[in-house]
N, C-alpha and C positions, 0 to 999 in steps of 0.2 A: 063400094057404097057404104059398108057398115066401120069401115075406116074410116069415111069421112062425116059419118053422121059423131061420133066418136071424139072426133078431134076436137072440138070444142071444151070436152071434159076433162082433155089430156095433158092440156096446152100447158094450164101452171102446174102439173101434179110432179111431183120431184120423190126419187127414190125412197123407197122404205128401208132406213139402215136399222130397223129392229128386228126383230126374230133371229138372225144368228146367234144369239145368245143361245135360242132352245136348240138350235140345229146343234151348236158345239157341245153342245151338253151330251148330248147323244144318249137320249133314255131311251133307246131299242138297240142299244151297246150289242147284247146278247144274239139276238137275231141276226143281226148286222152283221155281226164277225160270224155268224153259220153260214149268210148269203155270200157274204165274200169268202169263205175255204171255198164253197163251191164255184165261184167264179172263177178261183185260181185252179179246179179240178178239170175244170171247163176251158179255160185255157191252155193250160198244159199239154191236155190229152187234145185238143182239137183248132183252137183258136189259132193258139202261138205258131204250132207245126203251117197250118196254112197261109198264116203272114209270113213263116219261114219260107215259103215253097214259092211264095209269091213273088218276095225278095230277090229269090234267086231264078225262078224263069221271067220273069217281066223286066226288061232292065228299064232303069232308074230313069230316065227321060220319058219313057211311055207311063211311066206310074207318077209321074209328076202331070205329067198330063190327064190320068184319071181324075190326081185329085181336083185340079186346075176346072175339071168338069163337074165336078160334085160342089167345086166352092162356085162357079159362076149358076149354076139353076140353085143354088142356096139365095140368091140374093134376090128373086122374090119374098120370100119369106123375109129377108131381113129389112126389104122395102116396106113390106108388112107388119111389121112389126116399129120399126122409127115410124113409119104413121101411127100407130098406137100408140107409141110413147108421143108424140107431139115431136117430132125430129124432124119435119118436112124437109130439111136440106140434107141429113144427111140420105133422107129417102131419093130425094133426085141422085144423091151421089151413088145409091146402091143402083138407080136404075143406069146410069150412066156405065157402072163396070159392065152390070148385066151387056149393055148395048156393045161396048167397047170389046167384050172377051170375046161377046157372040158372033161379031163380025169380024175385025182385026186378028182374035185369037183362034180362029178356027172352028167355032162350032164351043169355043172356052178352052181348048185344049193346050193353049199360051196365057199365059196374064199376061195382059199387054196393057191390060189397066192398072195396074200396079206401078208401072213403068210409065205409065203418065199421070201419077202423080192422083192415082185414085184408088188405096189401099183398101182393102176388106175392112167392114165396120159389123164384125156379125150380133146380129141381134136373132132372138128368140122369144117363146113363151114365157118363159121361165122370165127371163129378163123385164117383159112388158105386165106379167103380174106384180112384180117388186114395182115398180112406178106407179101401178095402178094403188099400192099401197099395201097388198095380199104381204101377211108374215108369210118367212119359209119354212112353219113348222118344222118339225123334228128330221133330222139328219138321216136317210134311208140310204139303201144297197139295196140297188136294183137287180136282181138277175140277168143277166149277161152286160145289161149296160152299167153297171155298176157305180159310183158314187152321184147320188141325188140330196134333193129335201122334198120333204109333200108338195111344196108349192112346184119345185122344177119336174115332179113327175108330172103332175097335170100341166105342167110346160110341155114335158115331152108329147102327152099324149097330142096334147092342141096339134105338136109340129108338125108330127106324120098327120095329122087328119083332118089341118087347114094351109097345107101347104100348095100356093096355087100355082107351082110350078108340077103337081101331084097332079093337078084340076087338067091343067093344059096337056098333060103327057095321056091323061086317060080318055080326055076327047080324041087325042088324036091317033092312038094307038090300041084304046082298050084293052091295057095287059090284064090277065088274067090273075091270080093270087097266087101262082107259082114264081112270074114274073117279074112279081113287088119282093118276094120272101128273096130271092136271089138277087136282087138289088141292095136291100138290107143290106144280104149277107156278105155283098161284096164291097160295102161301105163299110163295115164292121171288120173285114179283112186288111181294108186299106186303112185304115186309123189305128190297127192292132200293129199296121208295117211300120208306118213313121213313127209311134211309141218306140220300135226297135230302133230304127233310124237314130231317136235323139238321145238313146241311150237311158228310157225310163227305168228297164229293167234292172241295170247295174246300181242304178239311185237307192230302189226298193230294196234288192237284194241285198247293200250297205245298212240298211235303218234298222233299230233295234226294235220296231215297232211297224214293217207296213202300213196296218191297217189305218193305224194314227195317222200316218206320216200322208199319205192319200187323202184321209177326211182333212186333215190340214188343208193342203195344197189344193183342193178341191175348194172348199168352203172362199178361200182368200181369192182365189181365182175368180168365181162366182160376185164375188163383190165387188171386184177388181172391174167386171164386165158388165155391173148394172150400172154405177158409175162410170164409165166409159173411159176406166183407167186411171180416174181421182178419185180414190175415194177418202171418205172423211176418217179424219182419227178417229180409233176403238175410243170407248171409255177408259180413261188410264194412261192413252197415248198420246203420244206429245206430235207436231204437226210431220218431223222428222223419220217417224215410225220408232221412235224411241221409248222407252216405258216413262211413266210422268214421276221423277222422284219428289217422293213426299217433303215440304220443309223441315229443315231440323227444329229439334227441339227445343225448346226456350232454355237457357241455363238456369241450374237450379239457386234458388233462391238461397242470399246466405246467410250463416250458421246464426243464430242469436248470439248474444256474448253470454258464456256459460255465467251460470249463477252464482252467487261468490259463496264459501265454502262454509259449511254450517258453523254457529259460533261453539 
């Protein structure tokens, strides 16, 4: 209902391609790079080992199938969200996977909507604040979840705690708060596995600068995904992604005729 009282105000509102500037900027540099050692301490000792562990007992068709189920009950929220941005089609489109995975795929355990030609369009908070116009203040490191901006944190929170595929599992099941934290933790497990899967690690470990190199890839990603995979040239950028070279300069003006020699 609050979707659709909503939509009326949503309808023309078009992306906010401002505030990455302050994000890239990154003035909590300092902080930032403390939150992320510890992320990577955190990782190491505990994260990494269990998407190792996971890798290797779960084989790969069953763990395709987790995530198959974590991406088809994602697509209320993402239905929820294109109603908020004013996307009504592609909100039919997310309920249609919803329908398609849940029935055809098992319960979501097959994409079989992807295979009919009805791919994942993920949408978020995060996402639906930039169109609402919210800058994404300054560039953070989240503790365990790691590269954000102010505005994608209060994205995330919105996620977990307007997610109505949350709503519907707690009518019907009423888990407890040990239930939710091992769901978390096993969504955190599984997104730690395909990072090894596409070979993130080896990226990182080549870059002369992780921490850069991530708030990069993050930040372009991120804008890559409010624009729905167009987005507008930087300032300086040419339509190609190419840098915009300056015109040359005027040739200089010529010599006077020297002065004729004293008498």
């Amino acid at each position: 209902m609050l979707a659709l009282l909503l939509l009326p105000l949503v309808a023309c509102a078009t992306p906010k391609a401002g505030g990455y500037e302050t994000a890239d900027a990154d003035r909590w540099q300092g902080t930032n790079r403390k939150i992320y050692n510890f992320n990577k301490k955190l990782d190491r000792a505990l994260l990494k080992p269990a998407a190792t562990a996971y890798r290797t007992v779960v084989p790969t068709a069953a763990r395709h199938g987790i995530t198959n189920v974590y991406s088809t009950y994602g697509e209320p929220s993402n239905m929820l969200n294109a109603i908020l941005q004013g996307k009504v089609s592609q909100a039919f489109r997310s309920l249609d996977r919803l329908l398609i995975n849940a029935i055809l795929g098992v319960g979501g355990l097959a994409d079989n909507a992807t295979d009919l030609g009805r791919p994942q369009e993920p949408e978020d908070f995060g996402q639906t604040f930039a169109v609402w116009g919210i800058e994404s203040g300054p560039y953070v490191v989240l503790p365990v979840f790691g590269p954000s901006t102010v505005r994608d944190s209060f994205g995330l929170a919105a996620d977990f705690t307007l997610d109505p595929a949350d709503y519907i599992r707690n009518a019907a099941l009423n888990p407890n708060i040990y239930w939710k934290a091992g769901q978390i933790a096993t969504r955190l497990v599984d997104f730690r596995a395909r990072t090894i899967d596409l070979g993130a690690d080896a990226v990182l470990a080549d870059s002369l600068d992780e921490y850069t190199l991530l708030k990069s890839v993050y930040l372009q990603n991120r804008r890559s995904a409010i624009y729905d995979g167009n987005p507008p040239p930087l300032p300086g950028e040419m339509d190609d992604g190419s840098e915009e070279v300056p015109p040359p300069a005027p040739p200089p003006a010529p010599l006077s005729a020297a002065p004729p020699p004293p008498q």
